[in-house]
ROTILUM-287647 format. One line per 5 residues: number of its first residue (from 1); their letters; for each residue x, y, z of C-alpha. Coordinates in steps of 0.1 Angstrom, whole numbers, plus 5000, padded with zeros to 4 digits. Example, Ala and Ser with C-alpha at 12.3 -4.5 7.8 and 13.67 -1.06 7.14 Angstrom:
1) AS) 5123:4955:5078  5137:4989:5071;
***
This chain:
1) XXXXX) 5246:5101:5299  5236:5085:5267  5259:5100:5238  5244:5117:5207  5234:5099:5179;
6) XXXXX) 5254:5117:5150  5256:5090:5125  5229:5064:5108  5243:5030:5083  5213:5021:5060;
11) XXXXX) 5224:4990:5049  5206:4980:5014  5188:4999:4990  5156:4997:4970  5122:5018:4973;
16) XXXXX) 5131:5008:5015  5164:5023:5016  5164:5050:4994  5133:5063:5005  5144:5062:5044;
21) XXXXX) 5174:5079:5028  5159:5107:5015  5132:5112:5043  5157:5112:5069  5182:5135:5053;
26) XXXXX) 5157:5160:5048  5141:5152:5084  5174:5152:5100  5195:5178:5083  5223:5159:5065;
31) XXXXX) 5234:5182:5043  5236:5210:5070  5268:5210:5095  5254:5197:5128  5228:5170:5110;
36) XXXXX) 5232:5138:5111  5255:5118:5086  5235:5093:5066  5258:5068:5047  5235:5039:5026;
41) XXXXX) 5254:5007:5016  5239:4984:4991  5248:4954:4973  5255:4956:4931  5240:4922:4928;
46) XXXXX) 5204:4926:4942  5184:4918:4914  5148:4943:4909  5118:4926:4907  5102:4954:4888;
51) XXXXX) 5065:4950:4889  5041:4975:4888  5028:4986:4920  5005:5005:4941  5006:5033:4968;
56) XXXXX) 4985:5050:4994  4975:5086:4991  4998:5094:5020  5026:5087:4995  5018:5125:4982;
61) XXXXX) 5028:5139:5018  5060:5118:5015  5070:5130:4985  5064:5161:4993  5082:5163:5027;
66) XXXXX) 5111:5149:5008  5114:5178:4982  5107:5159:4951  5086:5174:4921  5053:5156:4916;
71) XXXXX) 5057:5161:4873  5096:5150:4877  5079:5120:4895  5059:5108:4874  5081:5113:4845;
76) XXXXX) 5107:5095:4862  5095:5069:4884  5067:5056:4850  5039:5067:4875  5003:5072:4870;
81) XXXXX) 4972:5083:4892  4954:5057:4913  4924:5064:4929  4911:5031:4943  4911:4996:4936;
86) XXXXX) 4881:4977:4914  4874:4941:4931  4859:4919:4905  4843:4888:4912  4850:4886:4947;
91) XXXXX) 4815:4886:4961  4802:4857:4944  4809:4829:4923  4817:4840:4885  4792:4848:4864;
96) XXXXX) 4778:4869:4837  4774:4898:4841  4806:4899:4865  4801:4918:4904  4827:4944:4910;
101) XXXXX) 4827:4972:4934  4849:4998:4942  4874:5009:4975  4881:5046:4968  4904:5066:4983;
106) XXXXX) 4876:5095:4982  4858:5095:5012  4821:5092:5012  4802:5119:5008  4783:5134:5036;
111) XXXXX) 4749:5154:5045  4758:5192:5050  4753:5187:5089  4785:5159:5089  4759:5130:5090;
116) XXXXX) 4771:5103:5073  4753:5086:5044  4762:5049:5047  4739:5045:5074  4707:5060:5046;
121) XXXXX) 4719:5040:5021  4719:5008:5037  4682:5006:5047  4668:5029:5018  4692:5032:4987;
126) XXXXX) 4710:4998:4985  4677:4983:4962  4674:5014:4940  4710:5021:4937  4729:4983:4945;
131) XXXXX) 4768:5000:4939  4774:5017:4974  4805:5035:4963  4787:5048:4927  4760:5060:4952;
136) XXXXX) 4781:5080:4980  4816:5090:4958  4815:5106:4918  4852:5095:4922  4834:5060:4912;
141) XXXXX) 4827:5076:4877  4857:5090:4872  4876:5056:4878  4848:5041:4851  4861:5067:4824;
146) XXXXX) 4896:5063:4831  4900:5098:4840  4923:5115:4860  4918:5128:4893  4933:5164:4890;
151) XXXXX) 4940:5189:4864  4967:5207:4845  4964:5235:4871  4959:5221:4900  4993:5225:4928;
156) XXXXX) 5014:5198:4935  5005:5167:4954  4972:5184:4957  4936:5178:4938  4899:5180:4938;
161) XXXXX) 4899:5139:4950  4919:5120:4967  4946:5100:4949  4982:5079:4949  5000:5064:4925;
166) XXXXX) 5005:5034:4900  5044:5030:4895  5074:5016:4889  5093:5009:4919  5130:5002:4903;
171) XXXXX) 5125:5037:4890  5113:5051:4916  5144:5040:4940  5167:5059:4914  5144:5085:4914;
176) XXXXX) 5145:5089:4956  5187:5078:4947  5190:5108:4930  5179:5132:4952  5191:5115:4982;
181) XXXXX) 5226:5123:4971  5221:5156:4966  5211:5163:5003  5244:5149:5012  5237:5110:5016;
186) XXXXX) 5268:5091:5008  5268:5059:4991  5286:5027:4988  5287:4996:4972  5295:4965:4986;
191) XXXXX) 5275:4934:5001  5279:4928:5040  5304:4897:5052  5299:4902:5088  5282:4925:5116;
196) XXXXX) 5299:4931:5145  5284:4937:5179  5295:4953:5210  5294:4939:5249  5261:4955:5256;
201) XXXXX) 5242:4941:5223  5248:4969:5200  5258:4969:5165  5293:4984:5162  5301:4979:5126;
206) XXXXX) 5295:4960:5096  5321:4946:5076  5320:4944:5038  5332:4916:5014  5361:4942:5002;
211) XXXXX) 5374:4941:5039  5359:4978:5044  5346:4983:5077  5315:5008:5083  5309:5023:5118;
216) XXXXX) 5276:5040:5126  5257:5053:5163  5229:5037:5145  5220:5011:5117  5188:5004:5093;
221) XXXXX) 5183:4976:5078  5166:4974:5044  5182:4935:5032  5146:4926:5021  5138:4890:5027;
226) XXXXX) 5174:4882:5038  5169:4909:5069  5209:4907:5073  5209:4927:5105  5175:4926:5122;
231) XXXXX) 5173:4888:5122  5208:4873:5115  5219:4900:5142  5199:4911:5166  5177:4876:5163;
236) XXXXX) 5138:4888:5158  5121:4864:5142  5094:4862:5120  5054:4859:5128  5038:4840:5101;
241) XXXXX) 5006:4848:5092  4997:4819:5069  4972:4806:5091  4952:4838:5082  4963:4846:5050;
246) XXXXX) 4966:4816:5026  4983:4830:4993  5025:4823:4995  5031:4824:4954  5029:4850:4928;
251) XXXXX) 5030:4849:4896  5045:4883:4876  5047:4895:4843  5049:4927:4823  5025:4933:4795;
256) XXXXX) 5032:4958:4767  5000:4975:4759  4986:4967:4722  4977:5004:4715  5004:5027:4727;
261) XXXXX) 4980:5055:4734  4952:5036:4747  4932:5045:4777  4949:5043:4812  4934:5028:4839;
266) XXXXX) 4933:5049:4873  4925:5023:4896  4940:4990:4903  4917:4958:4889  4921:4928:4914;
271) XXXXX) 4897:4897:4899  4893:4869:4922  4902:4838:4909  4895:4799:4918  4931:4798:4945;
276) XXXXX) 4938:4832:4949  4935:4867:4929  4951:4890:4900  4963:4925:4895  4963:4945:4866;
281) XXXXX) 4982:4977:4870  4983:5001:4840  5015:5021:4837  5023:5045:4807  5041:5019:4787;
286) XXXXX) 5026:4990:4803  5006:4969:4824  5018:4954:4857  5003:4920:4864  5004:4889:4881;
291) XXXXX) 4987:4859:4897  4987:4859:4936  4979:4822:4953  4977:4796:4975  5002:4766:4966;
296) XXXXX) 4980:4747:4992  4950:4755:4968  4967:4753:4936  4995:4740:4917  5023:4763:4898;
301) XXXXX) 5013:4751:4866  4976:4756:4874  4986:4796:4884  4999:4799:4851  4973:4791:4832;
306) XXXXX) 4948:4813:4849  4973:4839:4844  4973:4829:4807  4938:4829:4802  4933:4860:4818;
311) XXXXX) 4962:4877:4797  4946:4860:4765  4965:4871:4732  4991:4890:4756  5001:4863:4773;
316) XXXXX) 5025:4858:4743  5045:4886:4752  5046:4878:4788  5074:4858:4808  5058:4852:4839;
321) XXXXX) 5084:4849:4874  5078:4830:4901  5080:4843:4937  5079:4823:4962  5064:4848:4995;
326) XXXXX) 5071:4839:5027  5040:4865:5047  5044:4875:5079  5062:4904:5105  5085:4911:5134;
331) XXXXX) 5067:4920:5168  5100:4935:5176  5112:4957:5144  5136:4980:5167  5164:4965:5190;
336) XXXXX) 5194:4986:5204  5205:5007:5179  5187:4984:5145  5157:4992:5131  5144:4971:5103;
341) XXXXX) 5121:4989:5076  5102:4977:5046  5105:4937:5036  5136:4932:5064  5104:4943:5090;
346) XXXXX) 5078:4921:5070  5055:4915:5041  5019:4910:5036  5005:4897:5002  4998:4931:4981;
351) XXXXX) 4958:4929:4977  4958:4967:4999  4990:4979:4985  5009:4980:5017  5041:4975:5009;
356) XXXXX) 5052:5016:5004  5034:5025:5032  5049:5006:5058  5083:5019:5049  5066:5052:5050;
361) XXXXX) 5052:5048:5084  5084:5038:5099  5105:5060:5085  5084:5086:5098  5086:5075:5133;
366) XXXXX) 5126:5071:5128  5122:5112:5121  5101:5116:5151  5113:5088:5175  5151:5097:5170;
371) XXXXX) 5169:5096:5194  5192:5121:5189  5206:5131:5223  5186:5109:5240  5181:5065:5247;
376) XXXXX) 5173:5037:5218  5149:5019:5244  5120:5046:5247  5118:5051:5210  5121:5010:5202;
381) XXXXX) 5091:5007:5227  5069:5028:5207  5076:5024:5171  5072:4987:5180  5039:4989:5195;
386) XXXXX) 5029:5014:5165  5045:4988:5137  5036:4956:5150  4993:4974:5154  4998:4987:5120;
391) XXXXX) 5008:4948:5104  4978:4933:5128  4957:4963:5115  4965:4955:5079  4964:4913:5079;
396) XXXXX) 4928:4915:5097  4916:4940:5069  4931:4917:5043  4915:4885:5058  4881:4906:5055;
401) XXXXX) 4880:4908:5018  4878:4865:5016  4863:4860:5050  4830:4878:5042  4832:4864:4999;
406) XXXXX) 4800:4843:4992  4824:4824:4964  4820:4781:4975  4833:4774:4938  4868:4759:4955;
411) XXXXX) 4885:4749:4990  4903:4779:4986  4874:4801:4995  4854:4776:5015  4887:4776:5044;
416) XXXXX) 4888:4812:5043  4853:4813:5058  4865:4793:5082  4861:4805:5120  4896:4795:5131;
421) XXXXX) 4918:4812:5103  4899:4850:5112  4917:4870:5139  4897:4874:5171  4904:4911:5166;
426) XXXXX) 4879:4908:5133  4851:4887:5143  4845:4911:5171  4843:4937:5152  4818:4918:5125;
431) XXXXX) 4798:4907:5155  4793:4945:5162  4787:4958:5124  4756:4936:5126  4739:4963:5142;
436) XXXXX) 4758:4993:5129  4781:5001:5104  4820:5009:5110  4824:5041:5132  4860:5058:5141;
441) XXXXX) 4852:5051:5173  4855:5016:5169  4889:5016:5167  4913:5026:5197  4942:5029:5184;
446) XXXXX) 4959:5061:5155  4981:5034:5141  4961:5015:5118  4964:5019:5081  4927:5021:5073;
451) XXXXX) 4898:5045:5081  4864:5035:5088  4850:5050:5060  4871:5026:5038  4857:4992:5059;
456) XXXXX) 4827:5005:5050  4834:5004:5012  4846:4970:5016  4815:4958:5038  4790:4971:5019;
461) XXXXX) 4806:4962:4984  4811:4927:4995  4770:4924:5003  4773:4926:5041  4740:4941:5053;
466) XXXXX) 4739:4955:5093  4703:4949:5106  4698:4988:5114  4659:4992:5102  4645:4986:5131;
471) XXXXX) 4671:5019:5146  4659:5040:5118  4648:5066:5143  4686:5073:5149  4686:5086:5112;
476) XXXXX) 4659:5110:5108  4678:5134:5081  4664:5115:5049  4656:5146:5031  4689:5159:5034;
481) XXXXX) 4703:5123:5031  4683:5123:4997  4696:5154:4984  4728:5140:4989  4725:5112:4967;
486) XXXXX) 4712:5132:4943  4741:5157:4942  4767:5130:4942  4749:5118:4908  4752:5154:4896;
491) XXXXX) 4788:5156:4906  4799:5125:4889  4783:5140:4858  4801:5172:4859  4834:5158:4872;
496) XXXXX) 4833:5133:4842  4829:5162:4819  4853:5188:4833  4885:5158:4846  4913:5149:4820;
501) XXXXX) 4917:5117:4802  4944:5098:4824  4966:5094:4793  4962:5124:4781  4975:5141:4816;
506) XXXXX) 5002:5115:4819  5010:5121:4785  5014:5162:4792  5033:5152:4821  5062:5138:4808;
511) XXXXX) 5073:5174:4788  5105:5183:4810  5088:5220:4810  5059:5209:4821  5048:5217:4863;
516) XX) 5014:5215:4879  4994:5244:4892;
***
């Protein structure tokens, strides 16, 4: 009989650890008498990188689950809405005026019987109305104004769109620390000298530096890069993925803003650039950006000066940092009695913002999958099959914002077009969007980080254009289709009139009285 799991080491700390902390001491009852003792561990001389950075919408259920206040939040972790991201200059070649287009996180509208209006838009709206996301989702005008996607009175985590967050994710680990110790986590500091493993594979301890020695029935590791316990240990290596995805540099910098109170932006801005792309990620005090590129395409010196020119008379008070990325994840993120979560399990180049919600997908299956009274081998079977479909899900979706670009303007973009660097998985699924655009059933798998609805912001913003005139007899609700359109319009209007100023709400936020709804 397999003996009850009753205690858990997180080893490391950050946005993966403490978050896993405080998800799992909620989930699992720490702070009760039978639940499950949590101890984290972390090292005092991990430095923060501190950049701004972007979350899913599924962030809101996280923070929710855990207990956390969604003013206290933003007050605490420097947060602000996001409600999409703005690709400019991705399409084509640069030019005046500049292409953007929009991935919201509000999906498309649709007719009153369910129909879905991509399918009318792409043979009859796209010449009238070229912006597919302007012309299926008012949240498109809301981003444009820079207002915010919810309201003074509107309950926590909840709104009339669909949103996440802009943050600060040093903040936001003292913000999860925080609470985490007060639902009974304990925590250490001290940096791991040695890992010891028992006869049948297991972790048994880790040692400290200080001589200490921590016991655990069960260990999570959340080292980051150096991924102490899941590959020094337990030996699973990483996948690479730079065949698919070229970009292994970044270059960071924060960016006061020149008028304290200007306007905020509620979406993040990624422009394509000659090697790679930038993000610009607006924070209360603050922008977050930085230059993301291919050191095969580009030289360190080259990076900096796009990120220069772009910055213009800001660049003065930027320091850029270097980071070197090495992009890629485990196949086998759970072994024995390890699980790795966040950077330890892998790490994709940000362009989707899916750093946060890996950690928030695994920890989530730790809750579920935990097994408690019960065998690590069942649980490791599934939350690796669900991980390692979630990273293949996420680096084919990535490859699909270059792979379908029209930009020839350097090699950079030219290779990405290249056959042999796309995943089988994604020129199947191109082959059959010819004909039709992205349907749920398409996919056959729940653990994948992206809808259909969103490929189909992506496909139809990037210009791709499915052949479905000649099977406009499957779409005979035009009326209804155009009415559709036409409230959307009048939507955006009245939303644009009746939504906050982003600053202005974040502003409000940060009074310690203040609480939404």
């Amino acid at each position: 009989m397999s003996k009850t799991i009753d205690s858990i080491l997180i080893v490391g700390g950050g946005t993966a650890g403490w978050m896993a902390a405080a998800y799992l001491a909620r989930h699992l009852g720490s702070d009760l008498p039978n639940g499950v003792k949590i101890t984290l561990v972390e090292s005092s001389d991990i430095p923060v990188i501190g950049v701004g950075e972007g979350t899913f919408p599924s962030i809101r259920t996280t923070l929710g689950l855990i207990g956390i206040d969604e003013a206290e939040f933003i007050r605490k972790a420097d947060a602000t809405f996001k409600q999409g991201i703005k690709f400019v200059n991705w399409k084509t070649n640069p030019n005046t005026p500049e292409h953007f287009y929009y991935n919201l996180f509000e999906n498309p509208h649709r007719i009153q019987n369910h129909e879905e209006l991509a399918p009318y838009w792409a043979f009859r709206h796209a010449q009238t109305n070229p912006s597919f996301s302007d012309s299926v989702s008012f949240q498109h005008g809301i981003c444009e104004e820079k207002k915010a996607p919810k309201q003074k009175g509107d309950k926590n985590f909840f709104a009339p769109m669909n949103y996440a967050y802009h943050l600060d994710a040093g903040k936001l680990a003292e913000l999860l620390k925080e609470h985490s110790l007060r639902l009974g986590i304990t925590h250490l500091i001290g940096t791991v000298d040695k890992v010891n493993v028992k006869e049948n594979g297991e972790i048994a301890s880790v040692k400290l530096e200080d001589g200490k020695e921590l016991e655990a029935d069960m260990f999570i590791d959340c080292t980051g890069f150096a991924a102490v316990l899941i590959d020094k240990t337990m030996g699973s290596k990483l996948k690479p993925v730079d065949d698919v995805l070229f970009v292994d540099r970044a270059l960071v910098a924060q960016v006061p803003y020149e008028d304290e109170m200007c306007p905020i932006a509620s979406s993040t801005l990624s422009t394509a650039q000659e090697a790679g792309w930038l993000w610009d990620i607006g924070l209360r005090h603050r922008r977050g950006t930085g230059h993301v590129y291919s050191s095969r395409h580009s030289t360190d010196e080259q990076a900096e000066r796009v990120l220069e020119e772009y910055l213009g008379k800001s660049a003065k008070n930027a320091s850029p940092r270097l980071l070197k990325m090495k992009t890629g994840y485990r196949e086998t993120h759970w072994i024995k009695n390890c699980v790795s979560v966040g950077l330890s399990g892998g790490f994709l180049e940000p362009l989707e913002a899916t750093g946060i919600v890996l950690i928030e997908a695994a920890i989530r299956m730790i809750g579920d999958y935990f097994p408690r009274y019960g065998d690590f081998e069942v649980s490791a079977k599934h939350f690796n099959r669900a991980m390692r479909e979630r990273y293949e899900d996420a680096v084919s979706f990535v490859k699909m914002h270059y792979y379908l670009s029209e930009r020839d303007d350097s090699a950079f973009w030219i290779d990405n077009r290249n056959d042999d660097s796309v995943p089988d998985y994604l020129l199947e699924k191109l082959e059959l969007w010819k004909y039709r655009l992205p349907q749920v059933s398409d996919f056959h798998s729940n653990n994948r980080l992206f809808s259909h609805e969103i490929y189909q912001y992506i496909l139809l913003g990037m210009g791709f254009k499915p052949d479905i005139i000649r099977n406009q007899s499957a779409f005979p609700f035009v009326r209804q289709a155009d009415a559709e359109f036409n409230n959307v319009q009048l939507a955006k209007e009245n939303a644009v009139k009746m939504m906050p100023n982003h600053r202005d709400l974040i502003e409000a936020a940060q009074d310690e009285s203040f609480k939404f709804g």
